[in-house]
C-alpha positions in Angstrom: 0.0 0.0 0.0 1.4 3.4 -1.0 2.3 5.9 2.3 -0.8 8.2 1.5 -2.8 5.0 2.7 -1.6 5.3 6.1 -4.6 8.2 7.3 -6.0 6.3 9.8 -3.9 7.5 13.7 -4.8 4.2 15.7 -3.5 3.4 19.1 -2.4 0.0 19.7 -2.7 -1.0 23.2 -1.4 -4.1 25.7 -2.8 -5.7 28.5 -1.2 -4.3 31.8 -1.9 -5.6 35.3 -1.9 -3.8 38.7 -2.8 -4.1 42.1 -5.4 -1.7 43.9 -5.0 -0.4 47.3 -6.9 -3.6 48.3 -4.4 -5.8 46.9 -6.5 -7.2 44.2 -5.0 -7.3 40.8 -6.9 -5.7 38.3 -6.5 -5.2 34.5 -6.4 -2.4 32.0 -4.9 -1.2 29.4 -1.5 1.0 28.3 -0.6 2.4 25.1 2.1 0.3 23.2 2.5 2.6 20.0 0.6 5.2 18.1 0.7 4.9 14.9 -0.6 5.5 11.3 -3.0 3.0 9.3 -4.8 1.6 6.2 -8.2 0.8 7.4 -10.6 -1.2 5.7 -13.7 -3.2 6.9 -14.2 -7.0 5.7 -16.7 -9.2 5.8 -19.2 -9.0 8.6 -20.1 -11.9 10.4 -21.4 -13.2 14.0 -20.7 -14.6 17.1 -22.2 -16.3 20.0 -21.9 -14.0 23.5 -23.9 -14.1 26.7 -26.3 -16.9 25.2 -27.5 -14.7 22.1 -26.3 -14.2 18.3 -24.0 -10.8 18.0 -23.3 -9.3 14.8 -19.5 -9.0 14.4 -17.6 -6.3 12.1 -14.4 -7.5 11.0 -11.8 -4.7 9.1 -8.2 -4.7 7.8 -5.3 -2.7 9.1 -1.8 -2.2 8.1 0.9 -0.7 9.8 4.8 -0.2 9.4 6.4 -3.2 11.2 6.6 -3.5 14.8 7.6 -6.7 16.5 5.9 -5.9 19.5 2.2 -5.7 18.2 0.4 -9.1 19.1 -3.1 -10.9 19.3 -2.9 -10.2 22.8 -3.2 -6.5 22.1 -6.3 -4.5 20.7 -6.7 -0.7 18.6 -8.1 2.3 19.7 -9.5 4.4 16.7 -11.1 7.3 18.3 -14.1 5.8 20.4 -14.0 3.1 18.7 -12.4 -0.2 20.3 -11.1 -3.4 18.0 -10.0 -6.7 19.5 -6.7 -8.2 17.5 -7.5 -11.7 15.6 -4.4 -12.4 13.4 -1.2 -10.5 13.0 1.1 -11.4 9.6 4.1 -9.8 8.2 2.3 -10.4 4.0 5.8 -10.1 2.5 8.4 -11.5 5.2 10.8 -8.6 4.6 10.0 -6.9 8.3 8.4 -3.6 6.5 4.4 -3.9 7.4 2.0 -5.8 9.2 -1.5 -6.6 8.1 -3.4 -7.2 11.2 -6.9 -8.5 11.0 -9.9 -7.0 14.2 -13.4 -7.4 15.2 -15.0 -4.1 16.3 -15.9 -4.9 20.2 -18.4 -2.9 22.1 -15.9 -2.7 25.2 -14.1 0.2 26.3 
């Protein structure tokens, strides 16, 4: 994809853990990297949550490479909040990564 592609500023983010001042651990989220994107939306499908039939939006990012970006992570595009499905390098030469999300609802 040509640079002028890249119009989309996403944040990637990673699961962090912390304790409160009660000593339970408790989960969030931290910024990773911020970055510029292609954005395109694929197929829709759905899913099966809390015992009822969810319609599921699936889309297409690509970024410049960065090892650190995993399925474990998930995009921030404005409000909007995309959990991480696949993760490839398309070519093998370290220079993008096509990454493959399902809009979520969470925040």
């Amino acid at each position: 994809m040509a640079q002028q592609r890249y119009r989309h500023q996403i944040v990637i983010q990673t699961p962090t853990e912390s304790q409160n001042d009660f000593g339970e651990v408790t989960e969030s989220w931290a910024t990773l990297i911020t970055c510029w994107a292609s954005m395109e939306s694929g197929p829709a499908g759905e899913a099966f949550e809390a015992g009822a039939i969810v319609q599921q939006n699936t889309y297409a990012f690509e970024i410049y490479y960065n090892s650190s970006v995993t399925t474990k992570c998930r995009i921030k595009y404005g409000t909007r909040y995309f959990d991480i499905q696949s993760v490839t390098d398309p070519d093998g030469r370290a220079r993008k990564l096509a990454i493959v999300a399902t809009e979520t609802q969470e925040a």
